[in-house]
C-alpha positions in Angstrom: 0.0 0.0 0.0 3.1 2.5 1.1 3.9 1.5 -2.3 1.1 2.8 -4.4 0.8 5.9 -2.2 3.6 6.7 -3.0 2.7 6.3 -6.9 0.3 8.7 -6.3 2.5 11.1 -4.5 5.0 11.3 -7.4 2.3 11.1 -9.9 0.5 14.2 -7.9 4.4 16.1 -7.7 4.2 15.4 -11.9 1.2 17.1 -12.6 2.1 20.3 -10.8 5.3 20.4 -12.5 3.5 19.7 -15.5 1.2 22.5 -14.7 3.7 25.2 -13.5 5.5 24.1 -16.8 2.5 25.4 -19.1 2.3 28.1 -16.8 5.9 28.8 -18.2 5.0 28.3 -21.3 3.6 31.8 -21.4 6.2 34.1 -23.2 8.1 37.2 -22.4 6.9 38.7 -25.4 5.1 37.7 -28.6 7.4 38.2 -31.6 5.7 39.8 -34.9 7.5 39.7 -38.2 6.4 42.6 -40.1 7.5 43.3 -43.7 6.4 46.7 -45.9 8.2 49.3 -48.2 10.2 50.9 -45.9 12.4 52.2 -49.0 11.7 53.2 -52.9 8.4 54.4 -54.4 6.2 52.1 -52.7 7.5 53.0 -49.0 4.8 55.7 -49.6 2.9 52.7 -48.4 5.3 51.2 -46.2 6.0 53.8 -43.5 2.5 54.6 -42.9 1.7 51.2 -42.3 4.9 50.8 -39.6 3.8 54.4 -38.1 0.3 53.0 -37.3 1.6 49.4 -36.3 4.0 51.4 -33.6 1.1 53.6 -32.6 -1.3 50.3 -32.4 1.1 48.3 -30.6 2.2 50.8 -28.3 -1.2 51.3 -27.2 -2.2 47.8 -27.2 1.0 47.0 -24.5 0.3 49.6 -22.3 -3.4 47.9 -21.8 -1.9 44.9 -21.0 -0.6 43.4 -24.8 -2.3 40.2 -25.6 -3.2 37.9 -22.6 -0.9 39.7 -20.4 2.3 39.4 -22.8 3.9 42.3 -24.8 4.0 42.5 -28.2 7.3 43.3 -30.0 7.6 43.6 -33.5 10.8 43.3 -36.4 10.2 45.4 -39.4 11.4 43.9 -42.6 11.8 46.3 -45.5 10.2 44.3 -48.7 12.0 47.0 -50.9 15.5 45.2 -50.4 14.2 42.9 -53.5 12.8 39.4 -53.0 15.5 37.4 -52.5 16.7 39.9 -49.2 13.2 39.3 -48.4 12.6 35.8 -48.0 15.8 35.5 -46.4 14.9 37.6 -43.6 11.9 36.1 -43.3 13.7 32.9 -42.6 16.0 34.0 -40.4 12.7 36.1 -38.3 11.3 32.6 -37.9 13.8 29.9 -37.5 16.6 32.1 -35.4 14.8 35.2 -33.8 11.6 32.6 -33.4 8.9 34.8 -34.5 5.1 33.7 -33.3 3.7 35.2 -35.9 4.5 37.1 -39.5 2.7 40.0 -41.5 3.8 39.6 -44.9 3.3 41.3 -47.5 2.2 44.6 -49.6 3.5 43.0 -52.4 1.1 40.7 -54.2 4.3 39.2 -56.2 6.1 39.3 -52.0 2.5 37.1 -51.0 2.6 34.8 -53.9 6.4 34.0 -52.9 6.3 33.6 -49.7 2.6 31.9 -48.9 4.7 28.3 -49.3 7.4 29.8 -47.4 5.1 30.1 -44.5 3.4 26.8 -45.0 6.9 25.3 -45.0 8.0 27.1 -42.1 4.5 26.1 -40.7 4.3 29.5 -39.3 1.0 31.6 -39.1 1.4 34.5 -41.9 -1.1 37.4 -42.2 -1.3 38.6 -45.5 -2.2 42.2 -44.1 -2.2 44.5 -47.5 -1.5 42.5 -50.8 -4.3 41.8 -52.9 -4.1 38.9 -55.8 -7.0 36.6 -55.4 -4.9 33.8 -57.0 -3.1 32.5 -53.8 -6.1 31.1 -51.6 -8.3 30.5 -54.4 -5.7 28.3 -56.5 -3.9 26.4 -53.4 -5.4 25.7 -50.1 -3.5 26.6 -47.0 -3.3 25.4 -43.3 -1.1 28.8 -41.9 -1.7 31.6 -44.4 -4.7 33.4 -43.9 -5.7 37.6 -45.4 -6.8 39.8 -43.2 -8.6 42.1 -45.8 -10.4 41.5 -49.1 -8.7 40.7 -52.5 -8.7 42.1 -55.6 -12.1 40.6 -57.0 -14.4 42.0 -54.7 -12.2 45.6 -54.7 -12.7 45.6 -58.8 -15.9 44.3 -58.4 -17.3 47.2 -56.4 -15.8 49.7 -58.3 -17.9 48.1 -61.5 -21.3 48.6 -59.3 -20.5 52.4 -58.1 -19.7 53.1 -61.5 -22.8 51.4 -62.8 -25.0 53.3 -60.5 -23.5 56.2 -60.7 -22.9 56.3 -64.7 -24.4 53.4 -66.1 -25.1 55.2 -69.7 -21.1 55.4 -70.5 -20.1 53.9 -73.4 -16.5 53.8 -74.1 -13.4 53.0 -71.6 -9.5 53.1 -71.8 -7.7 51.9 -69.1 -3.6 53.0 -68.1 -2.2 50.5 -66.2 1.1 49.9 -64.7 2.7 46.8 -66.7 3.0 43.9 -64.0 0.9 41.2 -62.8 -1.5 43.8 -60.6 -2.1 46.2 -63.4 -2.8 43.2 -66.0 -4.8 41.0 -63.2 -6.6 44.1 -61.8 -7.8 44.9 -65.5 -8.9 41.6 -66.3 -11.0 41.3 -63.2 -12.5 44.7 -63.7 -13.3 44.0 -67.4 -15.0 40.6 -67.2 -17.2 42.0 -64.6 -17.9 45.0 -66.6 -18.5 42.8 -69.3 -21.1 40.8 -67.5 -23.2 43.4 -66.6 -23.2 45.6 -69.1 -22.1 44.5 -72.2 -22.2 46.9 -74.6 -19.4 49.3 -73.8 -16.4 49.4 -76.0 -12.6 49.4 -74.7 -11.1 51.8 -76.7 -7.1 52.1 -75.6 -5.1 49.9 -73.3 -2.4 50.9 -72.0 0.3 49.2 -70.0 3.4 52.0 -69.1 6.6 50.1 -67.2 6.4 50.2 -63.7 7.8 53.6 -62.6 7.2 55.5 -65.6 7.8 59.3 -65.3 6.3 60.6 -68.2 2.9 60.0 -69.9 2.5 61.8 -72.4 2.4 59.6 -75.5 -0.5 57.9 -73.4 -2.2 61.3 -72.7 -2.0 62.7 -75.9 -3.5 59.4 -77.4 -6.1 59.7 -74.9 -7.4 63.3 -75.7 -8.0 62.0 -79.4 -9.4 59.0 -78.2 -11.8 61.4 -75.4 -13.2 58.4 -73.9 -16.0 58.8 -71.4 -14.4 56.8 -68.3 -10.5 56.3 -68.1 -9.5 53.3 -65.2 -6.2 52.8 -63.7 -5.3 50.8 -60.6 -2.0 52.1 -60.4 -0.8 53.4 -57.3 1.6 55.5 -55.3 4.0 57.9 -57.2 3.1 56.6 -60.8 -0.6 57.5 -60.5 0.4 60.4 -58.7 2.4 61.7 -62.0 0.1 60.1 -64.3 -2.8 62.4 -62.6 -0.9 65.7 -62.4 0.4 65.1 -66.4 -3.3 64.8 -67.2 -4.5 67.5 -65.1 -2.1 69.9 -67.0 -3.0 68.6 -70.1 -7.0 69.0 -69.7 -7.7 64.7 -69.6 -9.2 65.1 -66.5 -11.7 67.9 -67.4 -12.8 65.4 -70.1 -12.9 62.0 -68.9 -13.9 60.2 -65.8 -11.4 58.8 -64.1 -12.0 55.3 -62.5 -9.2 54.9 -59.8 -10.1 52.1 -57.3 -7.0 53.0 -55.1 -6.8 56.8 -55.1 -7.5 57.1 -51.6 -4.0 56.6 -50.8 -3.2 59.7 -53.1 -5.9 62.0 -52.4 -3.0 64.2 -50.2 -1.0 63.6 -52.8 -2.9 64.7 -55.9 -3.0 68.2 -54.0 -5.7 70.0 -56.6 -4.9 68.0 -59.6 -7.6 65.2 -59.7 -10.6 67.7 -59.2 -14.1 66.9 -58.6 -16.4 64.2 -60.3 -13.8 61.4 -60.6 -14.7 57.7 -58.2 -12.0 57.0 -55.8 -11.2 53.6 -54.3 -9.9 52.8 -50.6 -9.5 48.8 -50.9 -12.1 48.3 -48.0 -14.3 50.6 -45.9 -10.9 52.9 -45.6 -11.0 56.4 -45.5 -10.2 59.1 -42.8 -13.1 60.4 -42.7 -15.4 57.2 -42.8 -18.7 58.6 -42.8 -19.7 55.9 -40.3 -16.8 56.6 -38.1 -15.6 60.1 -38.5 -17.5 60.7 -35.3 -16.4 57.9 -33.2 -14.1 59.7 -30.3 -11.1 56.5 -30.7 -11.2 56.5 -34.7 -11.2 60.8 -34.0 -8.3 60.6 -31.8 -6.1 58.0 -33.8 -6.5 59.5 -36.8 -5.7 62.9 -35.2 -2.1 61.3 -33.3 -1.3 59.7 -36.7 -1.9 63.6 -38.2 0.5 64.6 -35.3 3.4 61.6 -35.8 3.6 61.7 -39.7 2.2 65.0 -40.9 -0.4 63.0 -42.9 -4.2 61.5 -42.8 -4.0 57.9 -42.5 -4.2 55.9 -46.3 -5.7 52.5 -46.6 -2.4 50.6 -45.9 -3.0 52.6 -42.2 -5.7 50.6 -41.5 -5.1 47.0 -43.3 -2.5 47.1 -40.4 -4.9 48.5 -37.9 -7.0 45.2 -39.1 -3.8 42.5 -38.6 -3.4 43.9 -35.5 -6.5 43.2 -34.2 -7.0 40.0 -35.9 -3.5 39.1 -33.8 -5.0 40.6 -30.4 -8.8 38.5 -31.3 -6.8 35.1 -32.3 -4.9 35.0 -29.6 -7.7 35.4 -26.8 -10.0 33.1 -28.3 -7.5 30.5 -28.6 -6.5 31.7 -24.7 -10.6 30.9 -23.9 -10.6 28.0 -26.0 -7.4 26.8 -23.6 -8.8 26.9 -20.1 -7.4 30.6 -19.6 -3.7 29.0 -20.7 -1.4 30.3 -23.1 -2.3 28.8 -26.5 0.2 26.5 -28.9 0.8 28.1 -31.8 -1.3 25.3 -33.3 -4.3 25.8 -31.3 -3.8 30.0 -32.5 -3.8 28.3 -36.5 -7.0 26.3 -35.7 -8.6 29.5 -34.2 -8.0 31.9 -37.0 -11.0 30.2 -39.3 -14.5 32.1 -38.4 -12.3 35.0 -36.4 -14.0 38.2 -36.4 -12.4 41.2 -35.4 -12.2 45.0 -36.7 -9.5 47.5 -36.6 -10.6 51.2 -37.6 -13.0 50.4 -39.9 -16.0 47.6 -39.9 -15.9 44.1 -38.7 -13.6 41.5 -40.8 -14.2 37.7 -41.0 -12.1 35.1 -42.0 -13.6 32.2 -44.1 -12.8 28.9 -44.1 -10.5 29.3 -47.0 -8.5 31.7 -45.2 -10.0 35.4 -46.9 -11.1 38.1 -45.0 -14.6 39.2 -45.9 -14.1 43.3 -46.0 -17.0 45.6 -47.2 -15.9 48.1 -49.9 -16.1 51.9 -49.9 -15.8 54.1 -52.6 -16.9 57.5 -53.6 -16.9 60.6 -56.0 -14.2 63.1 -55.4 -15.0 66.7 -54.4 -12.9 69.9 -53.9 -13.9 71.4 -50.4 -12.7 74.3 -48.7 -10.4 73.9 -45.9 -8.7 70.8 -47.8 -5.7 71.1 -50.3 -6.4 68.3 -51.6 -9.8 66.5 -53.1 -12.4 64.5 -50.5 -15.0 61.4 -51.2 -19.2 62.4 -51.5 -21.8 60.4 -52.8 -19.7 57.5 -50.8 -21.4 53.7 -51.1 -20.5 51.1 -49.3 -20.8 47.7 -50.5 -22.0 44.6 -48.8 -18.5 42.3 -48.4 -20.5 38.6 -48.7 -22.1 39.8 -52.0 -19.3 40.8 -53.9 -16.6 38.3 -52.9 -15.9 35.3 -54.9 -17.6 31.7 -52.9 -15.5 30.1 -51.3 -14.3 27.2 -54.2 -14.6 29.1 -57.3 -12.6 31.3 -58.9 -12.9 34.5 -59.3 -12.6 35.1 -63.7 -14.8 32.1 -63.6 -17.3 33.7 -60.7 -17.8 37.3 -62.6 -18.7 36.1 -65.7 -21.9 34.5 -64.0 -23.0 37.9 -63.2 -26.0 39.4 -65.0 -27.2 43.2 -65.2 -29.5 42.2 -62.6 -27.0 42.0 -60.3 -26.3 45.5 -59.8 -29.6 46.2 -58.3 -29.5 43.1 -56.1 -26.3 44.3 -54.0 -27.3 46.1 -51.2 -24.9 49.4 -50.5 -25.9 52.0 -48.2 -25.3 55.8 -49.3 -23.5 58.7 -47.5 -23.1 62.5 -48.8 -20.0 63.9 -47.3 
């Protein structure tokens, strides 16, 4: 009997040690990889994005991090080229041991380093790149996006612009000559084509990446006079493609289509003018008419004013959204665990279904591992007090509507569409 109790004695002694061993388990800090443009052209993109993450984060540690442990984030600059890139990334989670990774802007960065991740079996948030082709081609287990992808972001921009000028007829569109200005193109056209078939594309154009001067393209353009002129390029080429056809009077004679001008609305300065839709790849916008009013959205976007000398731009609050996908995964897995600091396994399995919302309205991930992201876009509009053009007649649309099922993809999905189904998405209207 002395025998067996003391069976039980040791077994007893294991458990605690067992317990005060999970109890251990809880880390010092929880490690976030982090990679953006933090130099060249697209950093305009990049050093927001790191500005709000060290505003959010800073905040979110002195309320007590996430479950009690800090959060300390490693900034990888995706403008050292790919190669630089992935190695880092490596070395962030085999030597540093990173818990978790943001990666990428890039959608070319994303495609490259998805396997990466699922190799690495490391959970990767893909908090601002938008090519639909990675979770819709290749199912993962650790890669999940925290904000919408390209389909539903071009397919919104069809429905404003067929409710707000469905009687155009012709359309050229100036794109930058990679995989997002071909992809982005294709999506928006096969849309367009499905619901409204009888416009004619009359100029494409596909400038080199970084192009300072488009003036062959303008000039073409003014003989052409088409009624609606769309680009999805970005940062400091659609910034010089805008100000060149300001000067040149393109913009006083088309409509321009821009799905992701809210990132250059500061930067345009007067050039864009009124009457043209603008993009913000999701519900982003400093002035979100739903939010403007909200005293936390008042005061962030006012400190973020104060750090960088600038509104916040959509990559501002895809971060704000990572964040807080990072800060909602974690406690649910912490419930799901008895109040104990998750695996990182048990934080994977959580991730499907997670809800969670940053600065703009609520995100879910799907079981395929997209965030669902309602869409906001609007006309611009040159207001006093502002040197630089703002959104009216803003719509935003209805994320489960517009995004691809979960299975399909997304050049197949569109050209199911019908006319019809521009009066069956719901989209709620704001003036400015």
């Amino acid at each position: 009997m002395m025998g067996i109790r003391n069976i039980a004695a040791a077994l007893a002694m294991t458990l605690m040690a067992g317990g005060a061993a999970l109890a251990a388990d809880k880390p010092a800090d929880l490690k976030v990889g982090i990679t953006a443009f933090l130099s060249g052209p697209a950093s305009i993109f990049g050093q927001p994005a790191k500005a709000a993450a060290e505003m959010i984060i800073k905040d979110m540690n002195a309320n007590g991090g996430i479950g009690g442990v800090p959060v300390k984030a490693y900034y990888v600059d995706e403008g050292a080229g790919g190669e630089a890139l992935l190695a880092e990334y490596r070395r962030l989670v085999q030597n540093v041991r990173a818990d978790v990774m943001f990666a990428s802007i890039s959608s070319g960065n994303c495609n490259k380093i998805a396997p990466l991740a699922e190799d690495l079996k490391i959970l990767n948030l893909m908090w601002d790149c938008g090519t639909q082709r990675i979770l819709e081609e290749k199912k993962y287990r650790y890669v999940f996006r925290t904000q919408a992808n390209a389909a539903p972001e071009m397919l919104a921009t069809v429905l404003y612009l067929l409710k707000t000028k469905p009687d155009f007829k012709t359309i050229a569109v100036v794109n930058q000559d990679y995989a997002w200005g071909r992809d982005s193109w294709h999506i928006f056209h096969t849309a367009l084509k499905a619901m409204k078939p009888d416009f004619k594309v009359v100029a494409e154009f596909f400038p080199k990446f970084g192009a300072p001067d488009f003036s062959t393209e303008i000039s073409r353009l003014q003989a052409l006079r088409p009624d609606v002129i769309f680009s999805t390029a970005w940062g400091g080429d659609l910034e010089t493609f805008v100000k060149q056809a300001s000067q040149r009077g393109l913009t006083r004679n088309s409509t321009f289509i821009l799905p992701l001008a809210e990132s250059s609305l500061q930067g345009f300065g007067k050039a864009l003018g009124a009457g043209h839709v603008v993009g913000g790849r999701g519900d982003h916008y400093f002035l979100h008419p739903e939010k403007k009013n909200n005293p936390d959205f008042k005061k962030f976007v006012a400190d973020f004013k104060a750090k960088t000398g600038a509104y916040p731009i959509y990559p501002v609050f895809h971060m704000s959204q990572a964040l807080a996908a990072l800060k909602t995964v974690y406690e649910k897995a912490i419930a799901a665990n008895g109040g104990e600091w998750p695996s990182h396994e048990q934080v994977v399995d959580a991730m499907p279904g997670l809800t969670f919302a940053g600065l703009g309205r609520p995100v879910t991930i799907r079981s395929d591992g997209q965030g669902i992201e309602d869409q906001l876009l609007g006309t611009s509009v040159v207001v006093d007090g502002y040197d630089f053009p703002l959104m009216d007649n803003m719509m935003i649309f209805d994320s489960d509507v517009i995004t691809t099922p979960v299975g399909k993809l997304s050049a197949d999905w569109l050209k199911t569409l019908t006319p019809a189904f521009i009066d069956r998405v719901p989209v709620k209207t704001y003036s400015r």
